[in-house]
C-alpha positions as CSV (number, residue, x, y, z in Angstrom):
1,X,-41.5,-102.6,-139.2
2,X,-38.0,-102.2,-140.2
3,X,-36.0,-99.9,-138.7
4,X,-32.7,-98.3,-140.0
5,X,-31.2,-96.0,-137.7
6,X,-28.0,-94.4,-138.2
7,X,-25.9,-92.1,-135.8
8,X,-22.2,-90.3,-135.6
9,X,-22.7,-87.5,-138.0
10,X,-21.8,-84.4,-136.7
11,X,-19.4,-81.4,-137.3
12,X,-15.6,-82.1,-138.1
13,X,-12.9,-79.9,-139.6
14,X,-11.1,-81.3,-142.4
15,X,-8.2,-84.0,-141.9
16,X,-10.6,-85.6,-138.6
17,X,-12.7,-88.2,-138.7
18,X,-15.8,-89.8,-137.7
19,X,-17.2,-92.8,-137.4
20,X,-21.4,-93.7,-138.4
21,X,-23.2,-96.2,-137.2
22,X,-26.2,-97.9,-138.5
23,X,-28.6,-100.6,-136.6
24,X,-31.0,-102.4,-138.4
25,X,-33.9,-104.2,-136.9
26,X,-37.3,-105.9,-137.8
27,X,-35.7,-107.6,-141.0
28,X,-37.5,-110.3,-142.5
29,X,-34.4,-112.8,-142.7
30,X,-31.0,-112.5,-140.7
31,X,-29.1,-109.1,-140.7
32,X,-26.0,-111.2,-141.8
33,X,-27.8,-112.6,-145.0
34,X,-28.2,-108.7,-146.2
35,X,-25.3,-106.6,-148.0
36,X,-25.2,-103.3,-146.6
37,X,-24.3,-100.0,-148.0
38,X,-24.0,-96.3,-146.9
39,X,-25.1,-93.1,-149.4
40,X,-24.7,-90.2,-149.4
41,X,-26.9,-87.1,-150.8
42,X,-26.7,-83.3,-150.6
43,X,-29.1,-80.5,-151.8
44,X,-30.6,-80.4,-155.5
45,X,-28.6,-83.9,-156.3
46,X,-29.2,-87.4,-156.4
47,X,-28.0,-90.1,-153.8
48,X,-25.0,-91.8,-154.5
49,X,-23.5,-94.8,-153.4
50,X,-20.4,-94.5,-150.9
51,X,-19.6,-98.0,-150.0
52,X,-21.5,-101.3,-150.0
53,X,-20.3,-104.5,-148.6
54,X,-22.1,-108.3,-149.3
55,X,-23.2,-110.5,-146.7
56,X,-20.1,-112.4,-147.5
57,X,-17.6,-109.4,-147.0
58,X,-17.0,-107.5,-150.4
59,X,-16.3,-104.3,-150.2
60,X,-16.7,-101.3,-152.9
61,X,-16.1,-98.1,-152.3
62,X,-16.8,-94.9,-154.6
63,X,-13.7,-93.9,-156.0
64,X,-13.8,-90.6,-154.0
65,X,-13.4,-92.1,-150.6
66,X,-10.8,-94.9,-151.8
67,X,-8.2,-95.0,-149.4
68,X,-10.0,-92.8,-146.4
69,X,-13.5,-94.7,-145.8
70,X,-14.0,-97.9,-144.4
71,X,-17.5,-100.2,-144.5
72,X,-17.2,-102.8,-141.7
73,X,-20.0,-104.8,-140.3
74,X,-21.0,-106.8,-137.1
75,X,-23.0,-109.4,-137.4
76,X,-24.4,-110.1,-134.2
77,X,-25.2,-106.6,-133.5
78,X,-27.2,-105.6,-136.8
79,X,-24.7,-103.2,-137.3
80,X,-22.7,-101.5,-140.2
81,X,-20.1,-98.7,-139.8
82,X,-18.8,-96.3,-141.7
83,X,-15.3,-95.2,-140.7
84,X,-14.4,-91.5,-142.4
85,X,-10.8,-90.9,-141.8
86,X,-8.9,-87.7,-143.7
87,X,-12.3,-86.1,-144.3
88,X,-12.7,-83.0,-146.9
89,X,-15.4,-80.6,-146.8
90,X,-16.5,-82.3,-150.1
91,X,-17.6,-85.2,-148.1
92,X,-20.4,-82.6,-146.2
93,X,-23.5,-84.3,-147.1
94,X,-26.4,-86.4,-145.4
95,X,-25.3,-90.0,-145.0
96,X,-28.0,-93.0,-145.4
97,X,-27.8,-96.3,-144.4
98,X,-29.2,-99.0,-146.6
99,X,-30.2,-102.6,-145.9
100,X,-30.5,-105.0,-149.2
101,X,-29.5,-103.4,-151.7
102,X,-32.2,-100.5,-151.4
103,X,-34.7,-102.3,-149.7
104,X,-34.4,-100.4,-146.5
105,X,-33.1,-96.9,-145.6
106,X,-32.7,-94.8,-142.8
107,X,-33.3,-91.1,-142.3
108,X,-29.9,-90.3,-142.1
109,X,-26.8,-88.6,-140.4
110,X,-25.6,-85.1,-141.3
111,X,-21.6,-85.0,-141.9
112,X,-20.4,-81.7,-141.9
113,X,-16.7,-81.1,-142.7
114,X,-15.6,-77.4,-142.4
115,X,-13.2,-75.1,-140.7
């Protein structure tokens, strides 16, 4: 009965930004004991890691969104964000959350960039 839910997709016109949330509930052990990550898929391809961040902290980002994406996390909330900032229509894609390294996902958010 884990649930992954994520929210703040929506349609932005490059250079804006957004920012996704994720709540995670039900887990087995501590939401702060779990690294987090966010994915991100569109049509005909795989999904691909965007950022992922330990239960200690550690960040990694895909090299793409160096520099313009930020993972954060609250603790106490079950929470990971996803802060988009400088976004480019090649970021349009459906965004998953993830809880334990691919234990858990959510259904996602769709991120639309576009004039």
């Amino acid at each position: 009965q884990v649930q992954v839910v994520e929210s703040g997709g929506g349609l932005v016109q490059p250079g804006g930004s957004l920012r996704l949330s994720c709540v995670v509930s039900g887990l087995p052990l501590p939401f702060s004991v779990y690294a987090m990550g966010w994915y991100r898929q569109t049509p005909g391809n795989k999904r691909d890691v965007v950022a992922q961040m330990t239960s200690g902290g550690s960040t990694q980002y895909a090299d793409s969104v160096k520099g313009r994406f930020t993972i954060s996390r609250d603790n106490a909330r079950s929470t990971v964000y996803l802060q988009m900032n400088s976004l480019k229509p090649e970021d349009t894609a459906v965004y998953y959350c993830n809880a334990g390294l691919n234990m858990y996902w959510g259904q996602g958010t769709q991120v639309t960039v576009s004039s």
